[in-house]
C-alpha positions in Angstrom: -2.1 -6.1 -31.1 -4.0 -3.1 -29.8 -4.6 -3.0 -25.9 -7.7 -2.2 -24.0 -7.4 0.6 -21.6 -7.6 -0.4 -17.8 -10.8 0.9 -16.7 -10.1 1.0 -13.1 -7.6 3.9 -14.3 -9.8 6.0 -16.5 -10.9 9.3 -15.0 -7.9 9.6 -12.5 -6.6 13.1 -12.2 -3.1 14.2 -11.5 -2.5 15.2 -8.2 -1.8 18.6 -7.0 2.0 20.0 -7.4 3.9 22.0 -4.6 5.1 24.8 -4.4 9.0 25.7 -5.8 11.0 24.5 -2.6 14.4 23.6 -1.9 15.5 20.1 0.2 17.9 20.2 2.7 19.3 16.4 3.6 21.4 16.0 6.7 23.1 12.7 6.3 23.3 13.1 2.4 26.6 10.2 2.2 24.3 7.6 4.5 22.1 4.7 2.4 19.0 6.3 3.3 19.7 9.3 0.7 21.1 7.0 -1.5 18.5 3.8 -1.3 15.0 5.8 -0.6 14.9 9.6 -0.7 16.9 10.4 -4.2 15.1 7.6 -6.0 11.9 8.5 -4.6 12.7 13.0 -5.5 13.7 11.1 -9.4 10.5 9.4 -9.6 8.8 12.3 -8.6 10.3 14.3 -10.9 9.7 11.6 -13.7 5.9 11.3 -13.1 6.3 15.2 -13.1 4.8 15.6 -9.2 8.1 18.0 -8.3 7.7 21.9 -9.0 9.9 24.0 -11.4 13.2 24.6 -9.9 12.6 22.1 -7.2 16.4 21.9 -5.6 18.6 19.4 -2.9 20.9 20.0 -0.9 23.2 17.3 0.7 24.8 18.3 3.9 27.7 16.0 5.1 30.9 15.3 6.0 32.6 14.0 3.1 34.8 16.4 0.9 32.8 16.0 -2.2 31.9 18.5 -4.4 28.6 19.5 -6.6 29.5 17.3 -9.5 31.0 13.9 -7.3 27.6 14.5 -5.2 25.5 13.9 -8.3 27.6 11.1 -10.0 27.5 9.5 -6.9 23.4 9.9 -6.8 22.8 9.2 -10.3 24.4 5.9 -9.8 22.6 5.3 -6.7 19.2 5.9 -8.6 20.6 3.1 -11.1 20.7 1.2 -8.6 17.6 1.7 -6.5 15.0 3.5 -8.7 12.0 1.4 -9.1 11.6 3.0 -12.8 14.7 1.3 -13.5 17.9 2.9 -15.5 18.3 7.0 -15.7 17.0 8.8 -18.2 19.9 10.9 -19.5 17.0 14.2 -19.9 15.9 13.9 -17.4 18.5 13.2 -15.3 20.0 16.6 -17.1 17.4 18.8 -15.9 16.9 16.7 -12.2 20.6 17.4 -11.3 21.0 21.3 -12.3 19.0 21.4 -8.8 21.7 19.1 -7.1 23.9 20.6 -4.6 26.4 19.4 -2.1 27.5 21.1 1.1 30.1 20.6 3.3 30.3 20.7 7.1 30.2 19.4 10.5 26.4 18.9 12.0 28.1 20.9 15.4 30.1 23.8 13.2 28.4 27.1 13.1 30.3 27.9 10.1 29.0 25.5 8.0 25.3 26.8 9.2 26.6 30.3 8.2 27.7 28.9 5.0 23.8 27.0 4.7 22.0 30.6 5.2 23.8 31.7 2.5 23.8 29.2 -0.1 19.9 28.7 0.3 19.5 32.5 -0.5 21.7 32.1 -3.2 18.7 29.1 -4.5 16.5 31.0 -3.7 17.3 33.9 -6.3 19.2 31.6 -9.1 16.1 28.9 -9.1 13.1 30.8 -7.7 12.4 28.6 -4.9 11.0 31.4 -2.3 12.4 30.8 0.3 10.7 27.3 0.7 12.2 24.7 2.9 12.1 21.1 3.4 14.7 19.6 6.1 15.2 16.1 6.2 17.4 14.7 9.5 18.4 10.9 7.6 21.2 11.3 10.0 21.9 9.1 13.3 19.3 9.7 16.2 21.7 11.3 18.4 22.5 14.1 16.1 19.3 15.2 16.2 19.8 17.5 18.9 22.2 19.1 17.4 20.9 20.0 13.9 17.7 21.2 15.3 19.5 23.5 17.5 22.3 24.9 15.5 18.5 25.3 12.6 17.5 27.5 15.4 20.5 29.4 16.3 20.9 30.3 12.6 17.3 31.1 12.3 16.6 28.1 9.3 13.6 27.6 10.9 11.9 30.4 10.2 12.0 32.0 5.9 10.2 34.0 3.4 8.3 31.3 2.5 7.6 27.8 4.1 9.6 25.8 6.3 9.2 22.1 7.4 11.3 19.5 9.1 11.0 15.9 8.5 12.5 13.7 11.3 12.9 9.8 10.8 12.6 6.8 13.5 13.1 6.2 16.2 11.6 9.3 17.6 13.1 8.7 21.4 13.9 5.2 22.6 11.3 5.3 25.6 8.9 8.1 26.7 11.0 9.9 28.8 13.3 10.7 25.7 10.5 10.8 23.2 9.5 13.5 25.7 12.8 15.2 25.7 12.9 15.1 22.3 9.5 16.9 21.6 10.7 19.7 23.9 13.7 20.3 22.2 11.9 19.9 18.5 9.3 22.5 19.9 11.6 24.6 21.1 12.7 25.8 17.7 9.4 24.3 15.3 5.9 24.5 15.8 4.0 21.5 15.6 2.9 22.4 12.2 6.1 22.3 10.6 7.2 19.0 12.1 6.8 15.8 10.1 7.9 12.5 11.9 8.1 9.9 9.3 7.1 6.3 9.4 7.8 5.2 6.2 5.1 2.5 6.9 2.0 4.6 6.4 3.3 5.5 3.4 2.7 2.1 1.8 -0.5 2.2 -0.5 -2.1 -0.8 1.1 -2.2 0.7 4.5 -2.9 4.0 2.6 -5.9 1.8 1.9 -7.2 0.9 5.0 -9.6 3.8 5.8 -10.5 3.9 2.0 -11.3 0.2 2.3 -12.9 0.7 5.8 -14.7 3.9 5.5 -16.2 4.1 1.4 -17.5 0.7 1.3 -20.6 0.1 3.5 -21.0 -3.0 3.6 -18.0 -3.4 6.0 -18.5 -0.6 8.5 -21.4 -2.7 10.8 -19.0 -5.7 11.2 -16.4 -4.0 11.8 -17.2 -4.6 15.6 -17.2 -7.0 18.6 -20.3 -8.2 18.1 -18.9 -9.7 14.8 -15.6 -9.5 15.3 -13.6 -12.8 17.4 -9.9 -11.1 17.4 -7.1 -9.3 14.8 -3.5 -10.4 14.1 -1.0 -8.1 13.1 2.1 -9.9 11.5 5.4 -7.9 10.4 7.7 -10.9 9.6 11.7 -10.1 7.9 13.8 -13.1 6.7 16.7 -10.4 7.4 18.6 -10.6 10.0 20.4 -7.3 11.6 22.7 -7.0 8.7 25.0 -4.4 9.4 22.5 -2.8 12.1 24.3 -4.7 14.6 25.7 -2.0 17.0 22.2 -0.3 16.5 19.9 -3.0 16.5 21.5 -4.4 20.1 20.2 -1.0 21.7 17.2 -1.0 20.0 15.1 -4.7 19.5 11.8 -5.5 18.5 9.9 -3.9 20.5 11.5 -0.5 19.6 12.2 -1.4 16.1 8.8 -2.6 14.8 6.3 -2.6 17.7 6.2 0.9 19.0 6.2 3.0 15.5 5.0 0.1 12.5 2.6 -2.2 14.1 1.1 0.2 16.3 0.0 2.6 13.3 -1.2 -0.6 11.6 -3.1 -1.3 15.0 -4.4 2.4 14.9 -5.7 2.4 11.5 -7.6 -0.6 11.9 -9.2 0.3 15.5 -10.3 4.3 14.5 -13.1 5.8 14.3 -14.0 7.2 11.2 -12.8 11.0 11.2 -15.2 13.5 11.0 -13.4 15.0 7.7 -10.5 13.4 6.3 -8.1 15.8 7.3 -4.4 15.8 9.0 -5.9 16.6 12.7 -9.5 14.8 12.2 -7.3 11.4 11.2 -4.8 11.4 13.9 -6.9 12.8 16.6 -8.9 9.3 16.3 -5.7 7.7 16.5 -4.6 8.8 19.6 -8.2 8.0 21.0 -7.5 4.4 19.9 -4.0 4.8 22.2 -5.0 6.0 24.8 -7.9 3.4 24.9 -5.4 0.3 25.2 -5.5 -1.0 28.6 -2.2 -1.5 30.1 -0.3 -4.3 28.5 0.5 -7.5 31.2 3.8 -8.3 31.3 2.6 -12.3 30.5 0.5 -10.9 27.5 4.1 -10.6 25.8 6.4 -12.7 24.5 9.9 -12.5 23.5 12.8 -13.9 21.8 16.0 -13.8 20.3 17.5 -16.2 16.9 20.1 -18.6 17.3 22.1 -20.2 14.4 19.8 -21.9 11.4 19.3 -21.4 7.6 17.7 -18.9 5.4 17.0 -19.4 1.5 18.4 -23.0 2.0 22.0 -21.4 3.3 23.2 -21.4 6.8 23.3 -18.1 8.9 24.9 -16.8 12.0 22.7 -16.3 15.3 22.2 -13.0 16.5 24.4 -13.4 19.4 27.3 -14.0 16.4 26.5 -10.8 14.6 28.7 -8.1 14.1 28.6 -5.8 16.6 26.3 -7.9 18.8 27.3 -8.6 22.7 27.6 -12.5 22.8 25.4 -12.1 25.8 23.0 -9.5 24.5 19.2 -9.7 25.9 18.1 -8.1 23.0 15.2 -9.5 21.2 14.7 -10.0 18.0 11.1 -11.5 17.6 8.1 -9.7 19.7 4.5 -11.1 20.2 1.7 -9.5 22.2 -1.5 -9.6 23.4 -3.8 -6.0 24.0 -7.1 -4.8 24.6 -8.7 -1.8 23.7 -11.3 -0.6 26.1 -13.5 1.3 24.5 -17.6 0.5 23.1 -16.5 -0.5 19.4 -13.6 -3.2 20.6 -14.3 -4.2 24.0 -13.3 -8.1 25.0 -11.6 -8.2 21.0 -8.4 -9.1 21.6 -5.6 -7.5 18.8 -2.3 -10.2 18.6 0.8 -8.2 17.5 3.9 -10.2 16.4 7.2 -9.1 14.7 10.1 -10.7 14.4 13.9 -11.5 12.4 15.1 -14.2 10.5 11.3 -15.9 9.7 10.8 -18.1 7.2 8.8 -15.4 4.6 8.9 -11.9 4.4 4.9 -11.2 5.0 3.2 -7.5 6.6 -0.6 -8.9 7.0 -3.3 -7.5 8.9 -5.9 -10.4 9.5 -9.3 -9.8 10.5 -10.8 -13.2 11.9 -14.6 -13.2 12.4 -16.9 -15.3 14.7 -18.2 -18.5 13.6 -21.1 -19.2 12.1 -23.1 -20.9 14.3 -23.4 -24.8 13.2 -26.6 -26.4 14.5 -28.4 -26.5 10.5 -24.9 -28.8 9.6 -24.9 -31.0 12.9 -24.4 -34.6 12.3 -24.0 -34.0 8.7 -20.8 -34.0 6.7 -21.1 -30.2 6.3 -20.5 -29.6 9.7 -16.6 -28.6 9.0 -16.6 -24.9 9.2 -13.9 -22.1 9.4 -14.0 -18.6 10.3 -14.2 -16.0 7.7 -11.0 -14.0 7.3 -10.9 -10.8 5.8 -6.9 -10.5 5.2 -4.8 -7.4 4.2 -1.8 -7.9 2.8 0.7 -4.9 3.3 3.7 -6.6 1.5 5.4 -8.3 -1.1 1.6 -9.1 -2.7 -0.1 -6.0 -1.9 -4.0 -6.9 -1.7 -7.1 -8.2 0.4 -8.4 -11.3 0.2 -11.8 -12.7 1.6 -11.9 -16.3 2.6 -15.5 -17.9 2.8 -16.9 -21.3 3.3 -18.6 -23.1 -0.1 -20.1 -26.4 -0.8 -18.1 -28.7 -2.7 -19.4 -29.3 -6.5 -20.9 -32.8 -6.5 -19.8 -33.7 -2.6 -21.2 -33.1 0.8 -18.5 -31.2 2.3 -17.8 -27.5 2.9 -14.7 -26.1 1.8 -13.0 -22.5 2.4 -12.4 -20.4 -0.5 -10.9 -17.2 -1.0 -11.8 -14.0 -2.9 -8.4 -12.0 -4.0 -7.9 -8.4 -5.0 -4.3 -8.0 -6.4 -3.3 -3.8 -6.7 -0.6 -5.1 -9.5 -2.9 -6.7 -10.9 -5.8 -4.6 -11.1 -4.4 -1.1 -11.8 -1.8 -2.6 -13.8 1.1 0.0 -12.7 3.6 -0.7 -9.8 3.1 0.8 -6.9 5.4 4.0 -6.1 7.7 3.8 -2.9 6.6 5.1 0.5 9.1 7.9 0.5 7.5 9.1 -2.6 4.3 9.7 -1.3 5.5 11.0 1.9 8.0 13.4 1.0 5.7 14.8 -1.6 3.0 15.2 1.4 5.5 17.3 3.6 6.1 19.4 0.5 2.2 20.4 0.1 1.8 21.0 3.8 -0.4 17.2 4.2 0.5 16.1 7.6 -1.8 13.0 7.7 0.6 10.5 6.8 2.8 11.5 9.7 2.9 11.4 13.6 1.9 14.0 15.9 3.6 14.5 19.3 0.9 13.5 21.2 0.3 9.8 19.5 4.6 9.4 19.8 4.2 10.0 23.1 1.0 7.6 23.9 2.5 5.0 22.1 5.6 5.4 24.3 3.7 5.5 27.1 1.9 1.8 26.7 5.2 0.4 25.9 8.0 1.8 28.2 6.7 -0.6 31.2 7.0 -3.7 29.0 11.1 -2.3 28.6 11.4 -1.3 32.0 10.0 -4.9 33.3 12.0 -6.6 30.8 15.1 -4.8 32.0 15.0 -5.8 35.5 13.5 -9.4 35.4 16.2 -12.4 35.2 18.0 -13.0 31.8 16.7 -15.1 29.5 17.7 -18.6 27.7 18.7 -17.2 24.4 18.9 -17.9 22.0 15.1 -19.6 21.8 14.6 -19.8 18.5 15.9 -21.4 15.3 16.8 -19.1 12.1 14.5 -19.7 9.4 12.1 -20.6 12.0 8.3 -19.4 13.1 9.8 -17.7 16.5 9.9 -19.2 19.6 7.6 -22.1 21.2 6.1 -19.7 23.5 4.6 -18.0 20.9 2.8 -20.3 20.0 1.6 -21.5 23.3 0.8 -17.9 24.8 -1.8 -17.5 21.7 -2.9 -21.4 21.6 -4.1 -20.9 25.9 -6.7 -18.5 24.6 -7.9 -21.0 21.7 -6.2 -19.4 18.9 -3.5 -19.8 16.8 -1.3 -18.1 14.6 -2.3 -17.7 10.8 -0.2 -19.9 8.6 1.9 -17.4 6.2 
């Protein structure tokens, strides 16, 4: 049977190739390197994006050597590659570039050692002194890295250097702050790449393309049109074996401050003047620093008790390992904001993330006005619903447009919905956000990433919420059942204003 070619692919180019580099991963024996970042270098190098003698270099603890380092990552991209099973070629030529290096993040030695060996890569795979370093370690070891990088002058080679530096960036804005100053202290801003592994996601790739080359979207895209905007980040997960991390961290810091908010940002910007790194997130930061200040009963919180997910019984939080059994923390986040500026003034933007939900759904929904009804009064037409134009960030990436249409052969209206499917469409699977992103850093693209002033303005709208939360009375959790929609006041805060949540 012979098969058509897709013609939404026809014409695409291949995208541009970096330069030779060399990868440094702090943290190489943690699951991040072993789930995300190796996969997503393999599946590079299998759609051929990586450069001739491209290399990695694992930097941890363990006493492993070159060869148990790349056993150990060609099972892991068995396991976790999206392109499924290794090819044995090019899994050949993909680990002559694999190295593993021993040492303490504190010992000077080891960074000694690192100077070396990197020359050494330099010369024996012609990377030019081109550098990539990727912190997948523990937040608190940050410090550390960055300043034993400086102290052995890594930041600074013949060639390129960059840093990439994973969530959470500080856990308020005084250590966002800090953390900046001691980043900047040894980097420029240029060569920092904070990652959210959200905006790496094709869909919300896809929000300024859908936003900003389709005109007929751009002069509704307004209060004058516009009633409000729901951003959902729902996980049937619970904490897993986040536990002792999760109970110092919650849903506000988890989700709200670095996921949601970019989502928030992307849908609120103006459109850049040209689409580059600065020009993007300067109108991001406008959109930040535009959000009035969030009321403390704008916000709702809560934590899940015991209750079922998948038709199996789970543990509360409170019953997790490494959770206090009297731990505050929350687990489920909904807010209300405003953003005072001419395009969204009076629109309100519902944010709402949360564990151990009944469906694992990322949606951005866009809810128009109503139509107004007078032509269909005291008719049987006169059942109408908003128009919703819906983005769906994950597990079925699309958009979908629902509309109201006359019933064939009856006097009623009904909604209807217009879906665009990527899958389904292009006909290829998506790659993984670390693909795109770490193949960004490597050609110098910072737009996908955060600058230090939009960490900081984000921290700034949410450290007051933590600091209230801290000192007001303790709360009655658990308040809401696993396997549930959250808690009850969720549902009330958004139904006071007339609203209510969008069934997922």
């Amino acid at each position: 049977m012979a098969f058509l070619d897709n013609p939404l692919r026809t014409g695409l180019r291949m995208g541009r190739t970096p330069e030779p580099c060399t990868m440094v991963i702090f943290g190489a024996s943690g699951d991040l390197t072993r789930r995300k970042l190796v996969p997503a270098l393999y599946n590079l190098a299998r759609e051929r994006r990586l450069p001739a003698g491209f290399s990695v270099v694992g930097f941890a603890r363990r006493d492993w050597t070159d060869e148990s380092f790349r056993e150990l990552l060609c099972e892991a991209i068995n396991t976790n590659s999206r392109s499924g099973p290794v090819d044995p070629e090019l899994w050949a030529s993909f680990a002559q570039g694999i190295y593993y290096h021993w040492g303490n993040f504190d010992d000077a030695d080891a960074y000694r050692r690192l100077v070396e060996r990197l020359a050494a890569i330099d010369r024996e795979r012609g990377t030019g002194g081109n550098r990539v370093f990727y912190l997948a370690t523990p937040p608190e070891a940050y410090p550390t890295i960055i300043a034993q990088l400086g102290t052995h002058g890594l930041a600074r080679s013949s060639g390129w250097t960059r840093i990439i530096i994973e969530k959470p960036f500080g856990h308020d804005l005084t250590s966002a702050q800090a953390l900046n100053a001691e980043v900047l202290s040894v980097f420029n801003e240029d060569q920092v790449y904070r990652i959210d592994h959200y905006l790496g996601k094709e869909t919300v790739q896809n929000i300024l393309i859908f936003r900003f080359a389709n005109a007929i979207f751009e002069p509704i895209w307004h209060r004058s049109h516009i009633d409000h905007v729901q951003i959902t980040v729902a996980e049937t997960i619970g904490v897993e074996d986040r536990g002792g991390y999760y109970d110092t961290s919650g849903a506000l810091r988890d989700m709200i401050q670095n996921h949601l908010m970019q989502l928030l940002c992307l849908v609120a910007m103006e459109p850049p003047s040209v689409y580059d790194a600065d020009a993007v997130r300067d109108e991001k930061v406008k959109v930040l620093r535009a959000i009035r200040p969030i009321a403390l009963h704008d916000t709702v919180r809560g934590q899940y008790g015991p209750g079922s997910a998948n038709g199996r019984p789970v543990r509360g939080y409170r019953e997790e390992k490494g959770v206090s059994p009297t731990s505050q923390t929350e687990t489920y986040v909904a807010l209300k904001l405003f953003i005072d500026n001419w395009r969204w003034a009076g629109v309100p933007f519902y944010l709402r993330s949360g564990k151990r939900l009944p469906r694992r759904v990322s949606e951005i929904a866009i809810q128009f006005k109503a139509a107004p009804t007078m032509i269909f009064a005291d008719t049987p037409l006169n059942d109408l619903e908003p128009n919703v134009l819906a983005m769906k960030i994950q597990p079925d990436e699309g958009i979908s447009l629902k509309f109201s249409s006359k019933v064939p052969g009856q006097p009623q209206i009904r909604p209807v919905t217009m879906d665009f499917r990527y899958g389904a469409s292009f006909g290829v699977t998506s790659p993984e956000a670390y693909e795109r992103l770490l193949l960004d850093c490597m050609l110098g693209d910072g737009t996908l990433f955060t600058r230090r002033d939009e960490v900081e303005a984000s921290w700034t709208l949410l450290t007051p919420i933590l600091r209230a939360w801290a000192e007001g009375p303790p709360l009655p959790f658990p308040n809401y059942e696993a396997g549930s929609w959250g808690p009850v006041e969720a549902d009330e805060f958004i139904a006071r204003d007339g609203r209510s949540w969008r069934r997922l």
